[in-house]
C-alpha positions as CSV (number, residue, x, y, z in Angstrom):
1,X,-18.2,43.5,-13.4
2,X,-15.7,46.2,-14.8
3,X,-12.3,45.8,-14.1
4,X,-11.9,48.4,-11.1
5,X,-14.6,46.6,-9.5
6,X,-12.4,43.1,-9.9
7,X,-9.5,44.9,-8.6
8,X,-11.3,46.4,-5.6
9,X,-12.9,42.9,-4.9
10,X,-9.5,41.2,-5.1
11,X,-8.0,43.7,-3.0
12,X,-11.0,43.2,0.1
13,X,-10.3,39.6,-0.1
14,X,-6.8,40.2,0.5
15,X,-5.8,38.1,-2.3
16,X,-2.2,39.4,-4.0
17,X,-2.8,40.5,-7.5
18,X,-0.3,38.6,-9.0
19,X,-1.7,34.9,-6.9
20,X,-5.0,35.8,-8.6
21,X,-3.3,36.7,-12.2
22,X,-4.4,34.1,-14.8
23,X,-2.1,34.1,-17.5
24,X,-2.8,32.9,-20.4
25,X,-6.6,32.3,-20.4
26,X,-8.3,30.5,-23.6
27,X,-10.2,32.8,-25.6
28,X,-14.1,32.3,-25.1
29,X,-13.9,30.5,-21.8
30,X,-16.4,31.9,-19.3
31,X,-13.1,33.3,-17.4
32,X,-12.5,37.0,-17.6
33,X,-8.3,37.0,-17.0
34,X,-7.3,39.6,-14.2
35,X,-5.0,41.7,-16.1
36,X,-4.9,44.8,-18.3
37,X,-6.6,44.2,-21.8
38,X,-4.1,46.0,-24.6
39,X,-6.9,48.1,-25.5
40,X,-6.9,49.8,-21.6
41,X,-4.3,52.3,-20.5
42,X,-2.4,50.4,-17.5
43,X,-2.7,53.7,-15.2
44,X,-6.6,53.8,-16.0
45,X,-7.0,50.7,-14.4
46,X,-4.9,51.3,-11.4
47,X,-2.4,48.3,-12.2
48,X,0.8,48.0,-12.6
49,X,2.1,47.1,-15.9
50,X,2.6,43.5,-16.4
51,X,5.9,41.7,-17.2
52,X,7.0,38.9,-19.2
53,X,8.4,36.6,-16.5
54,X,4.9,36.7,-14.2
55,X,4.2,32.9,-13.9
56,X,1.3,31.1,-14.7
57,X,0.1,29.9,-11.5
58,X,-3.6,28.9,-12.5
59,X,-4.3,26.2,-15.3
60,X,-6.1,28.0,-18.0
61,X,-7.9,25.0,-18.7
62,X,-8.9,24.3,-14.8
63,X,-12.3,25.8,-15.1
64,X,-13.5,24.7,-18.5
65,X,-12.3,20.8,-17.0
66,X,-14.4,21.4,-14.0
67,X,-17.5,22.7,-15.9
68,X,-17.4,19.4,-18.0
69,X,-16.5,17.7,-15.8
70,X,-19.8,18.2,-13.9
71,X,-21.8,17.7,-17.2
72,X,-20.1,14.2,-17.8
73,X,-21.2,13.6,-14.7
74,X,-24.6,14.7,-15.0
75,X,-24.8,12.5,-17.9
76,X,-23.0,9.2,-16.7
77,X,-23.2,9.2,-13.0
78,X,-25.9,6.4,-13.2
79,X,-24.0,3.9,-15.0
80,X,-20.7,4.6,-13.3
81,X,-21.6,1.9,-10.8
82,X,-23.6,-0.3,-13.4
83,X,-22.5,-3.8,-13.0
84,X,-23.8,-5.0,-16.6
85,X,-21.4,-2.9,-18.4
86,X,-17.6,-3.3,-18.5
87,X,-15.5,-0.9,-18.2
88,X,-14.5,-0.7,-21.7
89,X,-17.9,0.0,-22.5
90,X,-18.3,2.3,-20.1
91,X,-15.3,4.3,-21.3
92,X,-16.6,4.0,-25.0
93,X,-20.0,5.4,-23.7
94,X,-18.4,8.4,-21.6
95,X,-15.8,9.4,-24.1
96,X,-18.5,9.6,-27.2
97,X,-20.3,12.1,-24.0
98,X,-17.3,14.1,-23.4
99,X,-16.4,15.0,-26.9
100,X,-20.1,15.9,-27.3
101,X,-20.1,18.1,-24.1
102,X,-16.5,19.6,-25.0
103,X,-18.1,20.4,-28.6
104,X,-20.9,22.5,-26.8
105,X,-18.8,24.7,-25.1
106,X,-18.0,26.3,-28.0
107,X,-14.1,27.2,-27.1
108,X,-11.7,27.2,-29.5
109,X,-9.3,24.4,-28.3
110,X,-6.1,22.9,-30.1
111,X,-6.1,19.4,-31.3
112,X,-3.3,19.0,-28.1
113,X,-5.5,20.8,-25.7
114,X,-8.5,18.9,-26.8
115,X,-6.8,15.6,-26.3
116,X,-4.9,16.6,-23.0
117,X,-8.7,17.8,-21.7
118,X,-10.6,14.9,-22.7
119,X,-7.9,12.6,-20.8
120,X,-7.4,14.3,-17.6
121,X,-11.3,14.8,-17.2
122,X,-11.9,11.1,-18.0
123,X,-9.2,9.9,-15.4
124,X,-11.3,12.5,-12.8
125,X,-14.8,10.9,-13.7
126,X,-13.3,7.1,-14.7
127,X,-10.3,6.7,-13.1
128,X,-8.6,7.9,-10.2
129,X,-7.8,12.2,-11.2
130,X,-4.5,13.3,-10.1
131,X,-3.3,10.1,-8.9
132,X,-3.4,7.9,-12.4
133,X,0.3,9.1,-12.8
134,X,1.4,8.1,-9.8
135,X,0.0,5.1,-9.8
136,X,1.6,4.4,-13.6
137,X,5.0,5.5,-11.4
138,X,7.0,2.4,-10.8
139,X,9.7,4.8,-8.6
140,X,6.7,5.4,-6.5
141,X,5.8,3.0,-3.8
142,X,3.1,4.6,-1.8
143,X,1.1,7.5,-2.2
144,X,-0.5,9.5,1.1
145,X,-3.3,12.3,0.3
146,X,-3.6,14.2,2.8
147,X,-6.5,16.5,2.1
148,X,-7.4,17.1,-1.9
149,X,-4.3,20.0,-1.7
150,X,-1.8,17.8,-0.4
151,X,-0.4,14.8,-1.7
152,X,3.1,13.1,-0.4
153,X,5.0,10.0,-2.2
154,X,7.4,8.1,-0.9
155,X,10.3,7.2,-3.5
156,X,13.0,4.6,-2.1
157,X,11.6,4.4,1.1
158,X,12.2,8.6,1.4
159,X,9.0,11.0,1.4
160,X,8.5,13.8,-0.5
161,X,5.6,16.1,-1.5
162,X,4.3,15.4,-4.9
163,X,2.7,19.0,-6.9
164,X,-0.2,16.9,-7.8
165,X,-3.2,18.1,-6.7
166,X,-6.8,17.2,-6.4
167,X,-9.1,19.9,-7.7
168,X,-11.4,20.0,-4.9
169,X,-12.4,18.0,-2.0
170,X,-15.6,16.9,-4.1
171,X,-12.8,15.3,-6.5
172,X,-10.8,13.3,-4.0
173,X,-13.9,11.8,-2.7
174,X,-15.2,10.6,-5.9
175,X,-12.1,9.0,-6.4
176,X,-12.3,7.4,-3.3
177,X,-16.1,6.1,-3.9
178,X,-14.7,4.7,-7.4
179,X,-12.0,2.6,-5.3
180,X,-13.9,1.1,-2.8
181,X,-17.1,0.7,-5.1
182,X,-15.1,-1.8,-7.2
183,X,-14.5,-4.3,-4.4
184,X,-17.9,-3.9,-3.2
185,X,-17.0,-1.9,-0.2
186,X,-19.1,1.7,0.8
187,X,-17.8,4.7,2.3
188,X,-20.0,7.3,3.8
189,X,-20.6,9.4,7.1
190,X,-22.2,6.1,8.4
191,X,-19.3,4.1,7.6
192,X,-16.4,6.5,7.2
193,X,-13.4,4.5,7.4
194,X,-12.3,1.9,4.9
195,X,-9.8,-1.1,3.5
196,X,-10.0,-1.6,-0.1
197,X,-7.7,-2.6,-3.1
198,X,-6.7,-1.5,-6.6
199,X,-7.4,-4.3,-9.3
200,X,-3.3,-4.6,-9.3
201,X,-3.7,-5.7,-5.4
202,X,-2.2,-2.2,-4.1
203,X,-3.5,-1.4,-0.4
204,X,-6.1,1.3,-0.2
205,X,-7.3,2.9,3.0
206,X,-9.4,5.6,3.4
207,X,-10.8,8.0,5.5
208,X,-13.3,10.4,5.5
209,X,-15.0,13.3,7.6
210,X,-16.6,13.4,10.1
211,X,-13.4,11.4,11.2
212,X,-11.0,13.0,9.0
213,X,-11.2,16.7,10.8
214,X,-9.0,18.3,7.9
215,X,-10.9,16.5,4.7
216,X,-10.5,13.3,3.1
217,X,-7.4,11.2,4.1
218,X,-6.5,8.1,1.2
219,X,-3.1,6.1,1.2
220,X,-2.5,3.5,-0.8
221,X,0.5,1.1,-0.5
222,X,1.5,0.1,-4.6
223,X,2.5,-3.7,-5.1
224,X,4.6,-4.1,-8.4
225,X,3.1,-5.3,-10.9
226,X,5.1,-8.1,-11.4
227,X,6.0,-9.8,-8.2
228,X,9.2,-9.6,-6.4
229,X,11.7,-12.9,-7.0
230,X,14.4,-14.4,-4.3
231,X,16.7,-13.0,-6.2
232,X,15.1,-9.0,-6.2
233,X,15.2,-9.2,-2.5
234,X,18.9,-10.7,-2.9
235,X,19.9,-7.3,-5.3
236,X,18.1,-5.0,-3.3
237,X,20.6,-6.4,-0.2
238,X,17.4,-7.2,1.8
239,X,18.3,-10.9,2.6
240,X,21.8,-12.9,1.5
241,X,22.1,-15.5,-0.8
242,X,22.7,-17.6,2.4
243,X,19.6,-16.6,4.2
244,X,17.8,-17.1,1.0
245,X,19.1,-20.8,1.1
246,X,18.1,-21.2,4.7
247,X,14.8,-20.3,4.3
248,X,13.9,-21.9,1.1
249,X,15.2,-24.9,3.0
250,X,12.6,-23.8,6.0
251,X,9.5,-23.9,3.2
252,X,10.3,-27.3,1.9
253,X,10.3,-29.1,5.1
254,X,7.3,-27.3,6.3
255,X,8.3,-25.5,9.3
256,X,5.7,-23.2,11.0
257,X,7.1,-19.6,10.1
258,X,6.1,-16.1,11.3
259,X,7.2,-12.7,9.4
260,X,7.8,-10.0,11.9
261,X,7.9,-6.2,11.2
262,X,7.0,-3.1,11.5
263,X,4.4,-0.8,9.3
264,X,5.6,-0.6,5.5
265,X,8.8,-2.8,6.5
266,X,7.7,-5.3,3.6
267,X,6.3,-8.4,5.8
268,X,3.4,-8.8,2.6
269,X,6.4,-8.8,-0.3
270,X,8.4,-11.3,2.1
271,X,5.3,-13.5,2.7
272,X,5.3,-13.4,-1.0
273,X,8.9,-14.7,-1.7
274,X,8.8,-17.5,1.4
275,X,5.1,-18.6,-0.2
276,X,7.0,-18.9,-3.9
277,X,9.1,-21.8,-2.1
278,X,6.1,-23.6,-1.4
279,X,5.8,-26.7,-4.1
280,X,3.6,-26.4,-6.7
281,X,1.8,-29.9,-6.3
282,X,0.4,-28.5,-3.0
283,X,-3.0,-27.1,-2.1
284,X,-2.1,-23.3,-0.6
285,X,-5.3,-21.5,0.9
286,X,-4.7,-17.8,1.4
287,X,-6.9,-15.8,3.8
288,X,-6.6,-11.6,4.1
289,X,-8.3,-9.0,5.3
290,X,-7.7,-7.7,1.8
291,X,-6.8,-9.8,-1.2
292,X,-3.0,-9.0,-1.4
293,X,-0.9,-11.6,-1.7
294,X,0.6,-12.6,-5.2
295,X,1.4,-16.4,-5.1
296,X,2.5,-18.2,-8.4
297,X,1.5,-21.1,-8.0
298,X,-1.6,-23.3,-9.7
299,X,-3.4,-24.6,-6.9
300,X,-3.8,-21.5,-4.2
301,X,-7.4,-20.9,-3.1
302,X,-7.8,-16.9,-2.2
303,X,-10.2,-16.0,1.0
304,X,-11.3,-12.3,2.0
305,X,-12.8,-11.4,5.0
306,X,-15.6,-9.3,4.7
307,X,-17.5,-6.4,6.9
308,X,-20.7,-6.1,9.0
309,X,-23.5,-4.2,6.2
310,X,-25.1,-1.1,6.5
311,X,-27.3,-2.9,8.8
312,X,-24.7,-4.4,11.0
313,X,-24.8,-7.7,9.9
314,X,-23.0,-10.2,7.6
315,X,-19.8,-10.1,8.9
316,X,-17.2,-12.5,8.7
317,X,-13.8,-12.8,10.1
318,X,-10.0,-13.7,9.2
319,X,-11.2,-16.0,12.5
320,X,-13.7,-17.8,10.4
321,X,-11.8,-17.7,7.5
322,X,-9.4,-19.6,9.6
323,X,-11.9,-21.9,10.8
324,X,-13.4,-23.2,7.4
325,X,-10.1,-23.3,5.8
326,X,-9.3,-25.8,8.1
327,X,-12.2,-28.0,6.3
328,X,-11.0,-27.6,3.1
329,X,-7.9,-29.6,2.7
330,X,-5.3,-27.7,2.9
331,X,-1.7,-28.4,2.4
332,X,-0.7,-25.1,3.3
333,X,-2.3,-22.2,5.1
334,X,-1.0,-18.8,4.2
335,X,-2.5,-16.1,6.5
336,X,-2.1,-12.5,5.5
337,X,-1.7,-10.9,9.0
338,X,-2.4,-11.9,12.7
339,X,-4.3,-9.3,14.1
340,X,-6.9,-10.7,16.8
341,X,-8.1,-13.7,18.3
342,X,-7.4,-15.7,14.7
343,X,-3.8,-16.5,16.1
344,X,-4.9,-19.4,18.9
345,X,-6.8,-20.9,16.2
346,X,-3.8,-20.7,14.0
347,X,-1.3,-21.9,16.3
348,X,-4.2,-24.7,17.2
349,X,-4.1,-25.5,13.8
350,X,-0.2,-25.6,13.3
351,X,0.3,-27.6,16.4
352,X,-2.6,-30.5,15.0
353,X,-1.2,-31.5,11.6
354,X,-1.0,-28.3,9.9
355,X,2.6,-27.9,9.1
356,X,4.1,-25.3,6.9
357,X,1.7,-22.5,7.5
358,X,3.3,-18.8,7.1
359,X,2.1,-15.4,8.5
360,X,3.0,-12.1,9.5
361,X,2.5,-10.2,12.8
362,X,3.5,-6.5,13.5
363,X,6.5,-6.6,15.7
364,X,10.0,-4.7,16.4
365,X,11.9,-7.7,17.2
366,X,11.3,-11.4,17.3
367,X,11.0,-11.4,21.4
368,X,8.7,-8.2,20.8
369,X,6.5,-10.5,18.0
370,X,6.3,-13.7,21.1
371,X,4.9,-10.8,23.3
372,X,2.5,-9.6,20.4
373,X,1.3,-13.5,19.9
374,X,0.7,-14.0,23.4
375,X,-2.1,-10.5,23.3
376,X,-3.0,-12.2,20.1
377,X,-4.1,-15.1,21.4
378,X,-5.6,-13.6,24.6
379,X,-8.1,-11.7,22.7
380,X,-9.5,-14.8,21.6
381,X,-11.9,-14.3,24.5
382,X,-9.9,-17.7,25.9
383,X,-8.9,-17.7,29.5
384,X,-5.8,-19.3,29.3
385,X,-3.0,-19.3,31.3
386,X,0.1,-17.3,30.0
387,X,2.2,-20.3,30.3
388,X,-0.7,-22.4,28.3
389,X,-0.2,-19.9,25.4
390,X,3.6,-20.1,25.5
391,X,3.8,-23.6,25.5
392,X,1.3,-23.3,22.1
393,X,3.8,-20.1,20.7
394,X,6.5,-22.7,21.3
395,X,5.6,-25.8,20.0
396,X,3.8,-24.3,17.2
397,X,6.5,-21.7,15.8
398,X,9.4,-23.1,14.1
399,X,11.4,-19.7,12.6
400,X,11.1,-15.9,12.9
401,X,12.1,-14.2,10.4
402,X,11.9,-10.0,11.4
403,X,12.1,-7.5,8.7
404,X,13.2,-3.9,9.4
405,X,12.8,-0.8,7.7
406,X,16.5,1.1,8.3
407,X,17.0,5.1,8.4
408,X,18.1,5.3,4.6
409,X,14.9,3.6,3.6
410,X,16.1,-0.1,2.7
411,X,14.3,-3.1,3.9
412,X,16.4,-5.7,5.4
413,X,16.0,-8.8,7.0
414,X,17.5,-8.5,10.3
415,X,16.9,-11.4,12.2
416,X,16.4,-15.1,11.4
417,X,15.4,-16.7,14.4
418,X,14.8,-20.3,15.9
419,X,12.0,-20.9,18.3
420,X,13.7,-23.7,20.5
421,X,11.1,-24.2,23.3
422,X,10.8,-23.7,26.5
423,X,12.9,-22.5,29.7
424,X,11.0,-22.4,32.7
425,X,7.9,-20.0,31.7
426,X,10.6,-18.2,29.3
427,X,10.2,-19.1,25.5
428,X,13.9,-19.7,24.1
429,X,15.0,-18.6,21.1
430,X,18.1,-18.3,19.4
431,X,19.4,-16.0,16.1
432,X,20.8,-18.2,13.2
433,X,21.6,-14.8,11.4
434,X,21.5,-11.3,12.4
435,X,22.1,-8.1,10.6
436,X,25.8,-6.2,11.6
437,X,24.9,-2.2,12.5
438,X,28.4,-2.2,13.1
439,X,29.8,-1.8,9.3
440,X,28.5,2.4,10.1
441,X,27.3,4.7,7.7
442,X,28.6,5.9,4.4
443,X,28.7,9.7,3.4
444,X,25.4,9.8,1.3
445,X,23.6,8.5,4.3
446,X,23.6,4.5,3.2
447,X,23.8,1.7,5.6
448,X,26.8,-0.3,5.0
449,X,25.9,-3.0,7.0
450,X,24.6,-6.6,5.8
451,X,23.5,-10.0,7.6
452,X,25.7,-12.2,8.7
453,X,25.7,-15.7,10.4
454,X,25.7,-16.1,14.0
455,X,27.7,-19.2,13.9
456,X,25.2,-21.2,15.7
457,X,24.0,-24.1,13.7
458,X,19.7,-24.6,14.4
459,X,18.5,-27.5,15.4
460,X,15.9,-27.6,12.4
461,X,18.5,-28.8,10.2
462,X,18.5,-32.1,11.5
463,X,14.5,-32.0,9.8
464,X,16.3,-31.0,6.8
465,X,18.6,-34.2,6.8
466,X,15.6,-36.1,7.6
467,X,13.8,-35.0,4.8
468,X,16.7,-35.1,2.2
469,X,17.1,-31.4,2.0
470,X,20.9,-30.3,1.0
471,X,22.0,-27.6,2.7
472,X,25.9,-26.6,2.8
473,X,27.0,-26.4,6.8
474,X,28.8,-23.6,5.5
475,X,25.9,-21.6,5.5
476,X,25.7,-21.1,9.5
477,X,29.7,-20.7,9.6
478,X,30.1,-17.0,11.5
479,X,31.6,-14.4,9.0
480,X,34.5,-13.2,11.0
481,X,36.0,-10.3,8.6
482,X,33.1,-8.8,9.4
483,X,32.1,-9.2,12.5
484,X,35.5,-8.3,13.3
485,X,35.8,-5.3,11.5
486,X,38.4,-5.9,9.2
């Protein structure tokens, strides 16, 4: 095609001539550049001259990597899901292929562009494209791609759109096969919809047409690689060293605790730090939808639920999880999430010898996460009376402990709350600390506010006595500066 006829083309798709400019491109790639060559007379050619400052808005490389891309995987695709090789031989194997492939192009690359091209197409075919920098970003702590043009990140708890791109739409969702592939999951029109997890334990959910109307939809929630510590929660103001005190006291004498919070308010990181209290000479069994939790200790036995197959069959439950944990000797059950009719048999089981067990359930406020056990249990499939259940809520649930995401982004704990019993039909409760919204706002937008002690001293800490836990009295005292203002 002669260059009038590229111009004329680009003008009837009504693309502006300096969006569809490359700048830049490498000699001998298969892309002819839209400009003036400096053998053609600028007013020939009907364009206007160019200048210095036009900016290179298409990567010059973008093509070649998607042509070789293609061939790699041409050439690998087979063993990409082959379970007898590891994945160092399966990088061995596919960069020895992608230096032979690069080779046969025949374009005249530097050592740097070599190197750069040989890595970004082997994180697209190995590893997960665009997003292996974010992933590598600690500052980052979730990523949301929406669509394989649009990615957003959030950075100390506040969202911003990343310029990372995916390619193409065929890109994001080989990146999303790679992920769930790993943990044995499948993702397809069939089955479009899945939960999954990086090998570092980050979230993964994913989403794909038909059910995704605008293209692919994949977020994943990163866990540090090294887990949180007491004392990280205590820097990052999320919890005092008082509260920290209290509920380490809570652990050791094996009350029944519940971690209440909204979405992305930190109730897994939390369940993290209360399950690092639990003693190492005990027997922990963990049970998830998807393998998250971090514990520390020796003795922890890790469960996963698992989903019906493509036949609709082979499915088993955090329910049954629950069930045959309860076989298996446990000291301490540590359930990822209540989110169905597994809370009557956890309350069952915490109310029969089965003290000390810790879980979270997604709640605004510790009366709103009684309400959300009571539909919990009632989709069980038990007819029980709603008094029945509270009575079980009651004498089964020692401390709430509620997390909140606040409008500068920091997680806080803002309630610590004792379940007391019961009133009538009425489930009593009452705060032992409770965060002050009253210190305001600074000028950058921070919340100035912290927990503080309600002054009321729980009756739990009589347990504590009994068992020969230490705990100052000074801890409950009410902070009156603050709560007064002064």
């Amino acid at each position: 095609m002669k260059l009038n006829e590229r111009v004329d083309a680009a003008r009837e798709t009504e693309i502006p001539l300096r969006s569809a400019t490359r700048i830049g491109t490498i000699p001998g790639a298969r892309t002819a550049p839209l400009v003036a060559s400096p053998t053609e007379d600028p007013a020939d050619s009907g364009l206007a001259p160019t200048t210095p400052e036009a900016p290179a808005l298409v990567d010059p490389l973008a093509e070649l990597k998607e042509r070789t891309a293609q061939e790699l995987f041409k050439r690998i695709g087979m063993r990409l899901n082959d379970l007898s090789l590891s994945e160092e031989q399966l990088h061995a194997y596919a960069r020895v292929e992608l230096g032979n492939i690069v080779s046969a192009e025949q374009v005249p690359l530097s050592a740097e562009e070599r190197a750069r091209l040989i890595t970004e197409i082997g994180a697209d075919v190995l590893g997960y494209g665009p997003l292996e920098a974010l992933l590598a970003d600690e500052t980052v702590t979730e990523i949301m791609v929406n669509g394989h043009e649009q990615i957003f990140l959030e950075r100390h708890g506040q969202l911003s759109l990343s310029e990372s791109r995916f390619t193409s739409e065929a890109q994001l969702r080989r990146v999303i096969e790679r992920i769930v592939s790993k943990v044995g999951r499948r993702i397809d029109e069939s089955s479009p919809l899945v939960d999954a997890r990086l090998a570092d334990g980050s979230r993964v959910n994913a989403i794909i047409p038909p059910l995704a109307v605008d293209g692919s939809s994949l977020t994943i929630r990163k866990f540090a690689r090294e887990p949180f510590t007491v004392r990280d929660l205590i820097n990052f103001g999320t919890m005092t060293a008082d509260m920290a005190q209290v509920l380490d006291a809570c652990v050791k004498a094996r009350l029944n605790i519940i971690v209440s919070g909204g979405t992305g308010t930190g109730k897994t990181t939390l369940l993290n730090v209360l399950s690092s209290f639990i003693p190492p000479q005990e027997r922990i069994i963990t049970i998830e939808d998807a393998v998250e939790l971090q514990l520390q200790q020796e003795h922890v036995i890790r469960l996963e639920s698992r989903p019906a197959n493509i036949e609709g069959k082979g499915e088993i439950t955090i329910r049954d999880l629950v069930r045959n944990s309860l076989r298996m000797r446990p000291d301490r059950i540590v359930i990822g999430e209540c989110r169905g009719g597994e809370s009557l048999d956890m309350l069952q089981a915490m109310n029969t010898g089965h003290e000390g067990s810790i879980s979270t359930v997604h709640a605004n406020a510790p009366r709103d996460a009684i309400a959300r056990l009571e539909t919990l249990v009632l989709m069980a499939g038990m007819e029980l009376p709603l008094r029945a259940i509270r009575e079980q809520i009651s004498s089964a649930i020692d401390v709430i402990v509620q997390i909140s995401r606040l409008k500068d982004g920091t997680r806080r704990i803002t309630h610590v709350t004792e379940v007391q019993g019961m009133e009538g039909d009425i489930v009593t409760m009452q705060d032992a600390f409770v965060f002050d919204h009253g210190a305001g706002i600074d000028e950058d937008g921070k919340v100035l506010g912290h927990a503080i002690a309600t002054g009321v001293r729980p009756r739990f800490v009589d347990k504590f006595r009994d068992l020969g836990i230490n705990l100052s009295p000074s801890v409950f005292h009410a902070d009156l500066v603050t709560r007064s203002g002064r």
